[in-house]
N, C-alpha and C positions, 0 to 999 in steps of 0.2 A: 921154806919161807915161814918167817914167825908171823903168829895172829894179832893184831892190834886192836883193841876195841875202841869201838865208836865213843865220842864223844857227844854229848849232847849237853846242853847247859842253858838253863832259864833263868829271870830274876827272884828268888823266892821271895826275902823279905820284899822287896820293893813290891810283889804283887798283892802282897796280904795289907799292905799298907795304900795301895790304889783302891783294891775292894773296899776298904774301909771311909777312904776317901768321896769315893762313888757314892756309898748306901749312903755316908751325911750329907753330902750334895743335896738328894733327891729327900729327904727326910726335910730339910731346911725349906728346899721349895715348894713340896708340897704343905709345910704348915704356912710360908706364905701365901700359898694359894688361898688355901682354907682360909686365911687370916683375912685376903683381899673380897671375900666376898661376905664378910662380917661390917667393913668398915665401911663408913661414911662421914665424909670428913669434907663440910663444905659443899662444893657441886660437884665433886669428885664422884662418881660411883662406876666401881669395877662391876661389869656381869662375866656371863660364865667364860663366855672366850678369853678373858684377861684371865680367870684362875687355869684355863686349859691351857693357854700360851707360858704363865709360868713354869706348870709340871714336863712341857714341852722342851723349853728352853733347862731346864736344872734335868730331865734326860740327855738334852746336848752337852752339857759341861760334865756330867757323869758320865757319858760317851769317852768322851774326848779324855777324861782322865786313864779312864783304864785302855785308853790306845797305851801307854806306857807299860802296858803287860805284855804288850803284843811280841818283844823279844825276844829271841831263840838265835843257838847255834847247835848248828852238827856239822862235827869235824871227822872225816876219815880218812884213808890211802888217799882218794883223789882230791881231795883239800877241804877248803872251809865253805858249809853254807851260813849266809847271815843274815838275820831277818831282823832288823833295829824298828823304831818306830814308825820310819817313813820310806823303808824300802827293802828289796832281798837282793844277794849280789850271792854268787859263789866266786869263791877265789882259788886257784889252784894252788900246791903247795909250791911249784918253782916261782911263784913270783914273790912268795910270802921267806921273808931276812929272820924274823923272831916273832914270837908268841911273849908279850912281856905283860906283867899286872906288877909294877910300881910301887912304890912306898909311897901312901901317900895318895894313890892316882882311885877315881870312886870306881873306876871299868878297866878290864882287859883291854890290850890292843894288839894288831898286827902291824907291823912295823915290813912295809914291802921294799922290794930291791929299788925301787923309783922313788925311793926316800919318800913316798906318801906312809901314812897311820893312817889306820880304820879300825874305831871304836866298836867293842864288841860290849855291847848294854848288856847281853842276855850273861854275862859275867862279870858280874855284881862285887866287888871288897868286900861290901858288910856283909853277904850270904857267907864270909871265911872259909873252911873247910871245902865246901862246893867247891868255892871260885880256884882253888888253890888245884883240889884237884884235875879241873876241867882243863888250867893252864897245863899242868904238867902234863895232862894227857893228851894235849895240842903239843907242846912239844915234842912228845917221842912221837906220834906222828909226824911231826914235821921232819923228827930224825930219819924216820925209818923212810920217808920218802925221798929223802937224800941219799941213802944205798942204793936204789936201786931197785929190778928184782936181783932175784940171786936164781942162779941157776946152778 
């Protein structure tokens, strides 16, 4: 029996671009904080909990950004795991029709015999190379799982 190696496949550029995301976020809210406890403008006066609830709220939105790292796939003989921003599924290889990444298309997908597609984030276009080989490496597993074993 031939060895197949694993697949694994994450966003790269997209993650260096959330991180970056993130650290302005929190860089932004934090000088408004700073900012809110300088000003006085009429009867208005911020104290400290209004500057803690911003650095609060601008960690929530930096949170919430880099959930979009959160993607991954590993695909082997017994099929695909998929772990996208709001859930994990493993999918076995006989229900899975094609491994396609599109002209055109920003993600990988699985195209299943039940005529559903499911989007695989963690295989990215613009990462190129990566994405390209991760596809072709979900395919020959997909092949080699259509043989069989071999005895």
């Amino acid at each position: 029996m031939s060895v197949f190696a694993p697949v694994d496949s994450r966003p790269v550029k997209l993650t260096r671009v959330c991180w970056g995301v993130a650290a302005l976020v929190m860089v932004v809210f934090v000088a408004v904080a700073v900012g809110l406890g300088t000003a006085t403008t009429g009867d208005a006066a911020f104290r400290l909990g209004d500057q803690i609830a911003m650095v609060v709220l601008g960690g929530l939105i930096a949170t919430a950004v880099l959930g979009f790292t959160r993607p991954r796939v590993h695909a082997d003989l017994e099929g695909v795991r998929i772990r996208n921003v709001l859930g994990d599924k493993l999918i076995p290889w006989q229900v899975v029709r094609a491994v396609r990444l599109d002209d055109g298309a920003p993600w990988a997908s699985l195209d299943l015999h039940d005529d559903d597609t499911i989007a695989l984030f963690a295989v990215q276009a613009n990462d190129g190379d990566r994405a390209v080989e991760a596809v072709l490496g979900m395919r020959a597993l997909l092949a080699a799982s259509r043989e069989g074993p071999r005895t």
